[in-house]
Structure formats: C-alpha cells, structure tokens
C-alpha positions as CSV (number, residue, x, y, z in Angstrom):
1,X,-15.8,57.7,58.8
2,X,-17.7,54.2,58.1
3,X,-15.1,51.2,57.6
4,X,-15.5,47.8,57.6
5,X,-13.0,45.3,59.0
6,X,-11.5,42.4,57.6
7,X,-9.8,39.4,59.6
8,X,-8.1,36.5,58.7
9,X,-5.9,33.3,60.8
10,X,-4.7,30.2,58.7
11,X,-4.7,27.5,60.9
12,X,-7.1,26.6,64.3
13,X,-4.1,26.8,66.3
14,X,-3.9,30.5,66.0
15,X,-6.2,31.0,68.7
16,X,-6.0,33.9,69.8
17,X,-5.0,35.5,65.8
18,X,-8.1,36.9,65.1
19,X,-8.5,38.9,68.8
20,X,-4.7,40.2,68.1
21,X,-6.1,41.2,64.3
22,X,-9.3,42.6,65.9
23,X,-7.4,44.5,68.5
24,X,-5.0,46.2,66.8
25,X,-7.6,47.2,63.9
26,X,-9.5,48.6,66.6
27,X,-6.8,50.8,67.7
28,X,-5.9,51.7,64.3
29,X,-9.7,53.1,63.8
30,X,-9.5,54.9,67.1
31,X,-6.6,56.7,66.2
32,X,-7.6,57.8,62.9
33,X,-11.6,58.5,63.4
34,X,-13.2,55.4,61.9
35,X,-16.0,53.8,62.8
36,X,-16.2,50.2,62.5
37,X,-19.5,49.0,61.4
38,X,-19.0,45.7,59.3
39,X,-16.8,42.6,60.1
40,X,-15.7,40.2,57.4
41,X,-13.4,37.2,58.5
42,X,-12.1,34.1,57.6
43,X,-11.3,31.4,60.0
44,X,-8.7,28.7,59.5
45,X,-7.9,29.8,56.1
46,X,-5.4,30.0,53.6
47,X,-5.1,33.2,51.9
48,X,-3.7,31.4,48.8
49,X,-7.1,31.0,46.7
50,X,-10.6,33.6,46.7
51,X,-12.6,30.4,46.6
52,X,-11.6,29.3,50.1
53,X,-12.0,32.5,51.4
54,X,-16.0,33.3,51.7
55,X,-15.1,36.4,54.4
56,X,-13.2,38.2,51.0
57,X,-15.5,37.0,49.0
58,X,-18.2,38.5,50.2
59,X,-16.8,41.8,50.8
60,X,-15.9,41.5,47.2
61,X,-19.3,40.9,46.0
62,X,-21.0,43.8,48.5
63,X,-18.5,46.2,47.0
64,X,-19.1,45.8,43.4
65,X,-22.7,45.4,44.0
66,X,-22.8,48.8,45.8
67,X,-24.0,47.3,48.9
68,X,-20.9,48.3,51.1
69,X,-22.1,50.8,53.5
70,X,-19.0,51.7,54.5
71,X,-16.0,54.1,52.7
72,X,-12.9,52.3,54.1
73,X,-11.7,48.8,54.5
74,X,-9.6,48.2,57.7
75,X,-7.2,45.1,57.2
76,X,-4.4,44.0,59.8
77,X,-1.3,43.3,57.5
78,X,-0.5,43.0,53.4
79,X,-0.3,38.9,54.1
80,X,-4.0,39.2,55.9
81,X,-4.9,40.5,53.0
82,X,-4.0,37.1,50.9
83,X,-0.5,35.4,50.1
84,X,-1.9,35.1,46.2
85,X,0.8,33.4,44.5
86,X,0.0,36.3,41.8
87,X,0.6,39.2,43.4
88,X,-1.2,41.4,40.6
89,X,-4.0,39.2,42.2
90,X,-3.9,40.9,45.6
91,X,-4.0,44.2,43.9
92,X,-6.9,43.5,41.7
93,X,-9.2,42.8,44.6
94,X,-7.9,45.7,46.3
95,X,-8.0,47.7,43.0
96,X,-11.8,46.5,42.5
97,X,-12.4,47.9,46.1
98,X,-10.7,51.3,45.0
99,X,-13.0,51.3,41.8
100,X,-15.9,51.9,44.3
101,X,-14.5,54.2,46.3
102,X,-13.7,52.4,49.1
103,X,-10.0,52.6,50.6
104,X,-8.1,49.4,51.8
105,X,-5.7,50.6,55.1
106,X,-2.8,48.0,56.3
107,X,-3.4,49.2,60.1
108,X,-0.1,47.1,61.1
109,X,2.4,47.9,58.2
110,X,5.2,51.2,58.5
111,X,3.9,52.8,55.4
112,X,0.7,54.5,54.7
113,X,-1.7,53.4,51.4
114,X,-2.2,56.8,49.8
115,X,-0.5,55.3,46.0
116,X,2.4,57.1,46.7
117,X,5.6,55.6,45.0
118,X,6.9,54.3,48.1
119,X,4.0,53.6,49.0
120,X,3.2,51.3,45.8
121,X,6.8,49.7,45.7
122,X,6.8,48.6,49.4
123,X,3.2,47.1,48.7
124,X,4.2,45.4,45.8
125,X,7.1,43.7,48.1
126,X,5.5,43.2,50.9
127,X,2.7,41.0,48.2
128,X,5.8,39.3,46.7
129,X,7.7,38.4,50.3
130,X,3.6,37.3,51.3
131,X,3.5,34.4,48.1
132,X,7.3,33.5,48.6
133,X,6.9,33.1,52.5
134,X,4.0,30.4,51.6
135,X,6.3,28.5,48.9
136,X,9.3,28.3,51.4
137,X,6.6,27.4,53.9
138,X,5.3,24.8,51.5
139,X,9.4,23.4,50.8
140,X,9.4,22.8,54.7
141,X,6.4,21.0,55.1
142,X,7.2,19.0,52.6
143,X,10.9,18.3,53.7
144,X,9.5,17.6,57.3
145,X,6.9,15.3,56.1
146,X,10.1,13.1,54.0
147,X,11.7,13.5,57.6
148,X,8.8,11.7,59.2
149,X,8.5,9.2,56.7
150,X,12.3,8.1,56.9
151,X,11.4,7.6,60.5
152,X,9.1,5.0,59.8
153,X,6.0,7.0,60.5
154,X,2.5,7.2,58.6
155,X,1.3,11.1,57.6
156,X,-2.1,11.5,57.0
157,X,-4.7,9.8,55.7
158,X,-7.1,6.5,56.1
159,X,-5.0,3.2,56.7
160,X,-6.9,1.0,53.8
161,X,-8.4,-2.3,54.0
162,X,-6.7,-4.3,55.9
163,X,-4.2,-2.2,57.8
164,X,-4.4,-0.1,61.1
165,X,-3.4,3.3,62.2
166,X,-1.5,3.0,65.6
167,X,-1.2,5.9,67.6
168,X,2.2,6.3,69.3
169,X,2.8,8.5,72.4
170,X,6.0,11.0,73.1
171,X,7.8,8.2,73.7
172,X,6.6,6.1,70.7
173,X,4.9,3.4,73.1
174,X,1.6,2.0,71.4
175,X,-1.0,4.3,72.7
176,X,-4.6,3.4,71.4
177,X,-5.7,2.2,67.6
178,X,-7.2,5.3,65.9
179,X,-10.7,4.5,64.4
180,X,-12.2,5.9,61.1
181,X,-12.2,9.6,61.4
182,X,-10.2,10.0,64.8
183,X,-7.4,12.1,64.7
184,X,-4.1,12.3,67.3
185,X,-4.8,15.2,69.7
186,X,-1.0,16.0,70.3
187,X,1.7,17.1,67.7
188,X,4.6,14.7,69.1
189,X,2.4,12.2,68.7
190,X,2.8,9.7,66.0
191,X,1.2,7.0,63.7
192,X,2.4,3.8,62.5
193,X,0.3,1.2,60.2
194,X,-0.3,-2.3,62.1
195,X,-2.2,-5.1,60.8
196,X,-5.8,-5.4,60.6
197,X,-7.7,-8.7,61.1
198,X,-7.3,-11.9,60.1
199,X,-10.3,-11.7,57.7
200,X,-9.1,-8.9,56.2
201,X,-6.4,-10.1,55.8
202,X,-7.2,-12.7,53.7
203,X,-9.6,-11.2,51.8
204,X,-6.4,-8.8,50.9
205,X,-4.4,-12.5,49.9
206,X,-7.2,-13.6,48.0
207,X,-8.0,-10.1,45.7
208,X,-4.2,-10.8,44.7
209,X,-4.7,-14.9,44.1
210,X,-8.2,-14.0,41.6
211,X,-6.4,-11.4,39.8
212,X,-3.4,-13.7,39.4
213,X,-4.7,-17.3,39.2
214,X,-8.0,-16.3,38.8
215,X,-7.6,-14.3,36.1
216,X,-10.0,-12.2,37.5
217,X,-9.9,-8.6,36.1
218,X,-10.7,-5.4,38.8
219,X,-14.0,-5.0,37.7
220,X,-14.5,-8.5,38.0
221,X,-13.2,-8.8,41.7
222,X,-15.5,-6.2,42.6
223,X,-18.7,-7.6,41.7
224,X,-17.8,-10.7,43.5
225,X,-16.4,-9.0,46.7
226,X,-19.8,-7.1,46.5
227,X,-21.5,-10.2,45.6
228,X,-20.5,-11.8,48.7
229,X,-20.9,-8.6,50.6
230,X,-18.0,-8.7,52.1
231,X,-17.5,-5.2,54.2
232,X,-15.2,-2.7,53.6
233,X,-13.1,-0.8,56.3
234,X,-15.4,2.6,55.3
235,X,-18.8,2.3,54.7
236,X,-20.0,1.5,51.0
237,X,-19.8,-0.8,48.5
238,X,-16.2,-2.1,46.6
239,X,-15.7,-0.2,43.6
240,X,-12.9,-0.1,41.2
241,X,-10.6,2.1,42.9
242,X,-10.7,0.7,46.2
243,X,-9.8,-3.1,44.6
244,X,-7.3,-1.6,42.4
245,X,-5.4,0.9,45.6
246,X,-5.2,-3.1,47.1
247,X,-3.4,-4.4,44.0
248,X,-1.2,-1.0,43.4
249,X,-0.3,0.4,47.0
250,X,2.9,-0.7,48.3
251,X,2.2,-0.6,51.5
252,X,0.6,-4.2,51.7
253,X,4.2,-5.4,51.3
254,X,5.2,-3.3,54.4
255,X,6.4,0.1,53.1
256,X,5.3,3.1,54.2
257,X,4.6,5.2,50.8
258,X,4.4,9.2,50.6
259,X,4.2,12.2,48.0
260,X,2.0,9.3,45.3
261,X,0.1,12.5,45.0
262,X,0.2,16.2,46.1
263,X,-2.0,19.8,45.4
264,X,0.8,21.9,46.6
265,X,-0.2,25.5,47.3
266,X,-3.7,24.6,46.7
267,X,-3.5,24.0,43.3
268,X,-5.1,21.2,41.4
269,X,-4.1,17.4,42.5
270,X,-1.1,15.9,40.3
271,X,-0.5,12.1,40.9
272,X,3.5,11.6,41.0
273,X,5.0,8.2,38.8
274,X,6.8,5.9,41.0
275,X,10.0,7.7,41.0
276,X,8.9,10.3,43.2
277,X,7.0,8.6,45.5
278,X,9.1,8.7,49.2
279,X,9.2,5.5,50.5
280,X,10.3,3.4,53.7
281,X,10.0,-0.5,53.5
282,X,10.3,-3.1,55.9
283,X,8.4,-1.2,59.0
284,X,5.1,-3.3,59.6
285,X,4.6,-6.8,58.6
286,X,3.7,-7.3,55.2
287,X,0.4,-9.2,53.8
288,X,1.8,-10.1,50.6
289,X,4.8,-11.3,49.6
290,X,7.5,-9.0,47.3
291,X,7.3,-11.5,44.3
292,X,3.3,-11.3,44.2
293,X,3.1,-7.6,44.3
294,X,5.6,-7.4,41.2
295,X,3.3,-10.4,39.5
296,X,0.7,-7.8,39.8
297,X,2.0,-4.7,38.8
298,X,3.6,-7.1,35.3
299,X,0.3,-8.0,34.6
300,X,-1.5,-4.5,35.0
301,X,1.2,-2.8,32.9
302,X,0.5,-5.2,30.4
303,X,-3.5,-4.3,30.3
304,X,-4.8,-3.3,27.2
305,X,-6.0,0.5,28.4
306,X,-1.9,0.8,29.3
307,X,-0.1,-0.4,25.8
308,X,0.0,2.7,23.9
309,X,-1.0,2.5,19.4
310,X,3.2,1.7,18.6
311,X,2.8,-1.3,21.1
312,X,-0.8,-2.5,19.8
313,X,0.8,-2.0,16.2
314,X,3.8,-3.8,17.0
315,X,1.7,-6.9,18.4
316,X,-0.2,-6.5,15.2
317,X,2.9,-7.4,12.9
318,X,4.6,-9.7,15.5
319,X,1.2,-11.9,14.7
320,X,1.4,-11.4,10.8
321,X,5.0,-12.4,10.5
322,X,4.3,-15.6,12.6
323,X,0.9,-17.0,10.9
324,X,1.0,-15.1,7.8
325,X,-2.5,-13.8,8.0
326,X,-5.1,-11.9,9.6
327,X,-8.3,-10.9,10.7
328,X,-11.1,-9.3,12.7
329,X,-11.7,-12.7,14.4
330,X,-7.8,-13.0,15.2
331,X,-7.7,-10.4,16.9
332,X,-8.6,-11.2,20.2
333,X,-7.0,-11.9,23.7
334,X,-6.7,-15.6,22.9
335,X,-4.1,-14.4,20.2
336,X,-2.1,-12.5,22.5
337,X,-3.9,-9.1,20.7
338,X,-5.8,-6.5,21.8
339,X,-9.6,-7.1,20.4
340,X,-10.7,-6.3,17.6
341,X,-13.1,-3.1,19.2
342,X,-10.1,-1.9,21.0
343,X,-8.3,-1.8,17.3
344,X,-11.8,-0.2,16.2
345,X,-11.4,2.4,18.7
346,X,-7.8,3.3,18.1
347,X,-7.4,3.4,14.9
348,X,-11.1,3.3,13.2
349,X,-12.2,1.2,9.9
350,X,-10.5,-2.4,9.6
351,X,-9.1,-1.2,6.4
352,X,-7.0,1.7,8.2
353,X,-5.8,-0.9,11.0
354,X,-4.6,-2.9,8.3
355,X,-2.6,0.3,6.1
356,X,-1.0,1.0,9.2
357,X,0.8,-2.7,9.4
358,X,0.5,-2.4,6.5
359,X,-1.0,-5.4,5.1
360,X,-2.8,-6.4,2.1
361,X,-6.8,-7.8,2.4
362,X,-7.0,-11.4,0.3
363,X,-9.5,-11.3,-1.8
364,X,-12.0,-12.7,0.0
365,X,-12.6,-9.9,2.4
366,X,-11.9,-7.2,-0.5
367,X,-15.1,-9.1,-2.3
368,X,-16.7,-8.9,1.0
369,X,-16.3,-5.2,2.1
370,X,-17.3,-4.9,-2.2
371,X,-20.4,-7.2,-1.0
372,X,-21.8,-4.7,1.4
373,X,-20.5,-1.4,-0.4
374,X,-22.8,-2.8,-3.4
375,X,-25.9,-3.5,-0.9
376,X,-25.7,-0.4,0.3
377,X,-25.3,1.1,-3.2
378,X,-28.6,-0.4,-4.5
379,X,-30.5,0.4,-1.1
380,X,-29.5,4.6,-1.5
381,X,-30.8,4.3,-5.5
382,X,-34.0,2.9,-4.5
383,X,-34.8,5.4,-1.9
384,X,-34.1,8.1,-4.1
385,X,-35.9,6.6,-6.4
386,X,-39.3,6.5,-4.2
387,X,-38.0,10.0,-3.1
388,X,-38.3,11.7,-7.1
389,X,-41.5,9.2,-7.3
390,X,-43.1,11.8,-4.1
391,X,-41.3,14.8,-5.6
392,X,-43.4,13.9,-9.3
393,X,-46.3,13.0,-7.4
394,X,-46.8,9.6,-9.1
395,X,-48.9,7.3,-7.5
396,X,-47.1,4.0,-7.1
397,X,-46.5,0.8,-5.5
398,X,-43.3,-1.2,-4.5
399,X,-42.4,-4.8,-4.5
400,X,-39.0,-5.2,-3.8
401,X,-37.3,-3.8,-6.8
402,X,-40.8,-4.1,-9.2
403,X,-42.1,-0.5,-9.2
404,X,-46.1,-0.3,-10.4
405,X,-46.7,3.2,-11.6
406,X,-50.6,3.4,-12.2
407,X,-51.4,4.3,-15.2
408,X,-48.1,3.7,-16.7
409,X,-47.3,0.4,-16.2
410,X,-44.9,-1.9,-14.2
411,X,-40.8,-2.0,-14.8
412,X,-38.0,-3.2,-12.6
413,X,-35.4,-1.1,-10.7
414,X,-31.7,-2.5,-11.2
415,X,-28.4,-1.5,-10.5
416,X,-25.7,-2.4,-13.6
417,X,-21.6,-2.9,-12.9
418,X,-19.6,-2.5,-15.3
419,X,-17.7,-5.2,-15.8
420,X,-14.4,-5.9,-18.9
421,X,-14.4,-9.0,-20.7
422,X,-11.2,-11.0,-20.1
423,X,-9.0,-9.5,-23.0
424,X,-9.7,-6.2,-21.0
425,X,-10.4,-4.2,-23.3
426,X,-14.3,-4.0,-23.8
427,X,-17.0,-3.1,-21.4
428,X,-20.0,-4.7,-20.3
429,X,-22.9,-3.8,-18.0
430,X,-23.6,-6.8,-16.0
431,X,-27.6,-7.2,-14.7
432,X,-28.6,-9.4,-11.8
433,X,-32.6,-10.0,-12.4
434,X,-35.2,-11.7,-10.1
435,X,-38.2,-14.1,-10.7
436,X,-40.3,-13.2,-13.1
437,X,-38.7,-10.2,-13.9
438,X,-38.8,-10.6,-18.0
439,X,-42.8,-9.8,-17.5
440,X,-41.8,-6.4,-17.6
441,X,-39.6,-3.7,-18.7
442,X,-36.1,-2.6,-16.7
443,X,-34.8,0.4,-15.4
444,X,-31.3,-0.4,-15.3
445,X,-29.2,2.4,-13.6
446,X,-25.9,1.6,-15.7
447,X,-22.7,2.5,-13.3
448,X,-19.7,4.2,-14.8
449,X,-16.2,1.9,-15.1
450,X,-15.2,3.0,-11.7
451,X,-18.6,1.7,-10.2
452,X,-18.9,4.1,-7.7
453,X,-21.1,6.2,-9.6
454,X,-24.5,6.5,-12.0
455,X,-23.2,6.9,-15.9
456,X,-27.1,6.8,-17.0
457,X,-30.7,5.1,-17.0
458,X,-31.6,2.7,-19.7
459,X,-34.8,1.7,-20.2
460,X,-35.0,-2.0,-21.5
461,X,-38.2,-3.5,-22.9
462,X,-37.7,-7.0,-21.4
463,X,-34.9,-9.0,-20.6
464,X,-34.0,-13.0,-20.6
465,X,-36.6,-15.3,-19.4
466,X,-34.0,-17.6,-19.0
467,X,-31.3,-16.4,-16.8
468,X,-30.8,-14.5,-13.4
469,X,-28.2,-12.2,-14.6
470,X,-26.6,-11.2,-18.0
471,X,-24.3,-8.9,-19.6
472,X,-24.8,-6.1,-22.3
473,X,-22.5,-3.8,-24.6
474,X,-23.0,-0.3,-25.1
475,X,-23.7,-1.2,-28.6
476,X,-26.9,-3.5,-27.8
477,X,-28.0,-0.9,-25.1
478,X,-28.2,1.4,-27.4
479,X,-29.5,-0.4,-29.8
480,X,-32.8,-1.9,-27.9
481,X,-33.2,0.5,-25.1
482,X,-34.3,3.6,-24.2
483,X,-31.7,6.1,-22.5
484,X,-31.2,9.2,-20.4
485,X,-29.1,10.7,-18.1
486,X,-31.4,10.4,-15.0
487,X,-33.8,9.0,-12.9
488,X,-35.9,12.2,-13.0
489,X,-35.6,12.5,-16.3
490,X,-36.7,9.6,-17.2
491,X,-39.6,9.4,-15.6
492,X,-40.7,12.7,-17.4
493,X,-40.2,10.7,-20.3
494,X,-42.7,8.1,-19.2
495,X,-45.0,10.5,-18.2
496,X,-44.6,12.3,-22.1
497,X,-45.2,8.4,-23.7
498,X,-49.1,8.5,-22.0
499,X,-50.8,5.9,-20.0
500,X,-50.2,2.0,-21.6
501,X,-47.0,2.5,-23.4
502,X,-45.0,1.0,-21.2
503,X,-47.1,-2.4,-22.0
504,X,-47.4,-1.8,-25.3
505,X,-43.8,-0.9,-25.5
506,X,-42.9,-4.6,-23.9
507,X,-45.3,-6.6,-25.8
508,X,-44.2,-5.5,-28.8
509,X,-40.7,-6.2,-27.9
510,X,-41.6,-9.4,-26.7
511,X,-43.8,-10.2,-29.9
512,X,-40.9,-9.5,-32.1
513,X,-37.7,-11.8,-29.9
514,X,-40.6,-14.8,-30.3
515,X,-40.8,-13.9,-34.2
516,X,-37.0,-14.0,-34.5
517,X,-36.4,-17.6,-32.6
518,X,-38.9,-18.6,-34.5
519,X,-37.1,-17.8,-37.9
C-alpha cells in the first residue's frame, strides 16, 4: 500500500529527530507492507499553529484537492502530529484526511488507529497530555527566563541605542561585544548590557533634555535627530517608536527589564502594564538619572492622547469655575486644556462639548451659531429654487437673489423670520432687502414661528424704497400680496397670469402707493 510520511522536530538542536522519526516510520511501513512514496516534514517547528507548519499544510491541501497519491499517512507519534492547544484541532485535520480516504497511523504509540473506543479515548489523551506538555513547557521557560533575569542577565533581544550586549563566558568573564545580529554560540553562556559610546550617550541625555526643557514632543525629536542625521544603532531613519522606547525603557537608568511583552504559545503579542514587567535595577551603569526618567514618564502620562473624556471633562469645568467663561479659542494648551480639535474629536459639535459640562452659550455665540444656521437656510431655498426653475423648464437668469424669468418678469427671492413684537403676543415677518430691490416684486418665503421651516410663499408687488429691511403682519400680507403654499406652485401661478403681468402687476402697485402719499 502507497503511504506518505510525515516528520516533524521543534527546535535545531534536535539533530538527529527527524532521522530517529524517519527510521522508526520506516520500520513501521516494513512491518506492515507500506510503501513510502511521499515525505512531508517540518523542520524546527512548533506544532502549536497550521500556519507555521508548511510540511502539514501541504499535505492538507494535496489531500483535499485529491492530489495525494497515496492511501495512508505514516506519522511518528500523536505530539508529531501537532501539540494544538485545541485538541478537536488535531482531529480535524486528521478527520479531513479520513474524509478522503486516506488513514493517519501513529507508528510509535501502543495502540492501533482503527476508531475503536480505546482506540479513540487514548487518542483523545494522548492530544490533551500533547497541548498540556507545551503549557507546562511554556510555565518553565518562562520561570527560567525570571531566574536569569534575577541574576542580572539580559534574555533576548537588540541592546537599543546606546547600550551594548556583552557576552559572558562559563565563568561570567567578559568574552567578546556581540554585534547586530550575532548570537552566543553556547547555552551557559550569558549576556549582560554595557554602555555604548560616548556619542550615544549623549545623544540618549539630550532626547531626555528636548523633551523636558525643550519641550520638544516625540515626533518633534525625531525630525531633528533625522535632521541632523544622526545614526541609529540599526540601520534606518529615527522614527517614533525608536525615540519614544529611549524615553520609556527602564533600562537607561540601569535595570534590566523582562516580560514588557509576550506571545505565549504563539498566540497574538499582548504588551504587559508596568506591574508585570520582571525587573532587576542597579546592574550596569545608568545614562540617566532616576529623577529624569520619572520627569518623563509624569509628563507622557499627562499627554493629551493618554487623559481619558472624564479627565478632559473634568479640565473643562476646572477652567469654567475659575474664569467663568468659555470658548473654542480657550481651549487650547496655553489654558492648560486639550485643543479645541481634540474636544472636536471626542465629543463632536461645540454645542455637545458644552451640554456635557454643562454650560450655557452667552448670547453672543447663540446669535452666531443662529448667523450661520440662517446663511445656510437661505443658500438650500435658493438652490431649490433654481432646481424647480430646471424641473418647469423656465428660462432664467440669476443675480444674487434677483431672479429674471423671460417673459415673465423680474422679482426677488427672500427668506422671512418670524419675529413677536415686544408685548409678545403678535407676529411679524421680518424682510431683509438689497439695493434696488423695490424695482421689482418679492418672493418672500415666509418661515413658520419656529423658523426652522417654510409656512408659505407670498408674492409682494414692491416693497419700501426707503429701507433695507421691514416688518409685516399677516393681516397686511394678506391684504397686498399674493399667496401659496409653495415655490412650485407659485410659479405655476405666474406662468397661468401670461407674459408681462408681473410688470404690470408692480406698476400698478407702485402707481397707486405714489397716489396715496400724495393724498
């Protein structure tokens, strides 16, 4: 019978894993009249995660794709297999291989694979004691690692700027300085951080003395350090990181620092807060002092990016209380505040930064904010308006808010607020003209009380030659003009009055307020 082999070691020192695997397959397959006519193998890997493993994956893919030429799979052990820290994992790629017909054998375990029930229980141990025998190996490493650490040695890992790695021997006498990318060649051999030079050195002093004196930010110390190209220990230009690990890293004041970070089992990188970082101070010289390194970390905890909405709040009314007022241009770092964007982008529209103080707008900004709301306003009506102009096709022409309908005639477009006289209890529709605008008729668009909204279109013949803006009741509205509930409709009415009547209309209206000033 065809069979295929697969081989896995976890680490380059198991040398000789693979021809041990490979050996005692091949006896297997002897002894049970298989043919071995594919190898699959994976070489210094973990059997923790598929994507690390391109051997199984492989196999994998030539099974369900029906390119296995082969009817068995031959594999040392359950843990060669994989030590999935799902154990329904490991089934399911053996399951996917039994799908196609294709038989996975354990050459090296006491139990035969034929889904008995002893068979399937033993398996399903043998999977489970595979994962757990990677955790416990996982605790160790890690406890060992915290051993080494306590001894004052360095694990893994570049140096940084600045800082050496020096390689001890057996007997921890300094042995060589360990380059970028050189590794220690014995496992009793260890590594210790020593200083770097003295221009490093001070370039190290003087990242802390800009951020501190300087006021320098990290993004600003970049530039300059790249400004002034001043080398790094790797190649490359600075970037942020690599000036902010300078500020951060507490081994510039001497301490050797471990576990800041970890991806145990291979899972996805988790940074650690200070509290479970392992750490040994006081075993190499340090380049800064303790005082300047807590200066630092003050100030970074105190950037903006860090201070969570309660805090930002909380500066907000600490502000109010003191000055008794506020505004977009008070918000800034000068103030001790956040800016005003950084407000923006937390909490959205200046009037929902200040509800959440809470405080009141003055008057001033509310007419302001009621400024813009009303430009706005009259820009929309006159766009729609030019819109049901296309939608009628009337020929036309535009002038700022003069509208020129040939042959019809020439009116103005205005926008009317309701206003209430000062006993509060009438209304009035207050019009804000332009020059020359009694030559003509207006369209005034006449806002309901609430002025957020169109109530409905009045046509007036003309309006004062003698003011820029003016107020009308209902009553005189009604009493000179023309009125209906829309744009659109009112403009049909036009259109029903013929060419010329809008001029005729006017003059007549004009011709008649000259008769009665002159009574």
């Amino acid at each position: 019978m065809r069979a295929a082999q697969y081989l896995r070691m976890s680490t380059e020192h198991q040398q000789y894993s693979l021809d041990n695997q490979s050996a005692a397959i091949g006896a297997y397959a002897a002894a049970h009249d298989f043919q071995i006519v594919e190898t699959y193998s994976d070489e210094a890997r973990s059997g923790l995660k598929l994507r690390d493993r391109p051997g199984l994956r492989q196999l994998i893919e030539d099974v369900n794709r029906g390119r296995a030429d082969f009817d068995a799979v031959l594999v040392f052990d359950v843990s060669r297999w994989g030590r999935f820290q799902d154990a329904d994992e490991s089934a399911h790629y053996e399951f996917l291989c039994k799908l196609a017909g294709i038989k996975v054998h354990y050459c090296a375990e006491q139990f035969l694979n034929d889904g008995s029930v002893a068979a399937s229980l033993l398996k399903a141990l043998k999977r489970t004691m595979a994962a757990e025998y990677s955790r416990e190996l996982s605790e160790k490493t890690f406890a060992g690692q915290c051993r080494i650490v306590q001894n004052g040695f360095k694990i893994g890992g570049r140096a940084g700027y600045g800082l050496r790695r020096l390689l001890l021997d057996t007997s921890g006498n300094p042995k060589a300085i360990l380059r970028h990318g050189e590794q220690k060649s014995l496992t009793t051999e260890r590594v210790i951080y020593t200083l770097g030079d003295e221009v490093e050195l001070r370039v190290v002093r003087n990242i802390y003395s800009m951020f501190l004196e300087g006021d320098m930010s990290v993004t600003t110390i970049m530039r300059y350090l790249n400004g002034m190209n001043i080398p790094r220990e790797v190649p490359g230009p600075w970037n942020y990181d690599s000036v902010h690990r300078i500020l951060t890293y507490p081994k510039y004041l001497g301490c050797i620092v471990f576990n800041r970070s970890s991806s145990r089992l291979h899972t996805k990188k988790v940074y650690h807060p200070p509290a479970k970082w392992v750490l040994n101070p006081g075993r190499f010289p340090a380049i800064v002092s303790a005082e300047r390194f807590r200066q630092v970390q003050r100030k970074l905890a105190n950037k903006v990016s860090t201070r969570s909405n309660d805090q930002l709040l909380s500066e907000l009314r600490s502000f109010l209380k003191r000055h008794g007022r506020l505004s977009t241009k008070l918000m800034c770092p000068a103030n001790g505040l956040a800016s005003y964007v950084t407000y923006q982008k937390r909490f959205g529209t200046t009037q929902q930064i200040y509800d959440r103080i809470p405080y009141r707008q003055p008057f001033t900004f509310l007419a302001a904010n009621e400024a813009k709301r009303s430009l706005k306003f009259r820009a929309d009506v006159h766009n729609r308006f030019i819109e049901e102009l296309n939608a009628a096709k009337i020929s036309f022409a535009v002038s700022r808010s003069i509208f020129t309908l040939f042959g019809y005639g020439t009116f103005g477009l205005e926008v009317a607020r309701c206003v209430r006289t000062e006993c509060r209890k009438h209304l009035r529709w207050h019009i804000f003209t332009r020059k020359n605008s009694h030559a003509h008729p207006c369209l005034a668009l006449r806002l309901a009380p609430d002025n957020r909204s169109i109530q409905d279109c009045c046509l007036l013949p003309t309006v004062p030659d003698f003011k820029i803006d003016f107020s009308l009741s209902d009553e005189v509205i009604r009493s000179v003009a023309v009125i209906r509930p829309s744009t659109a409709e009112m403009l049909r009415f036009i259109v029903e009055q013929g060419e010329g009547w809008l001029e005729s209309w006017a003059l007549e209206a004009i011709r008649r307020r000259g008769a009665c000033s002159e009574d």
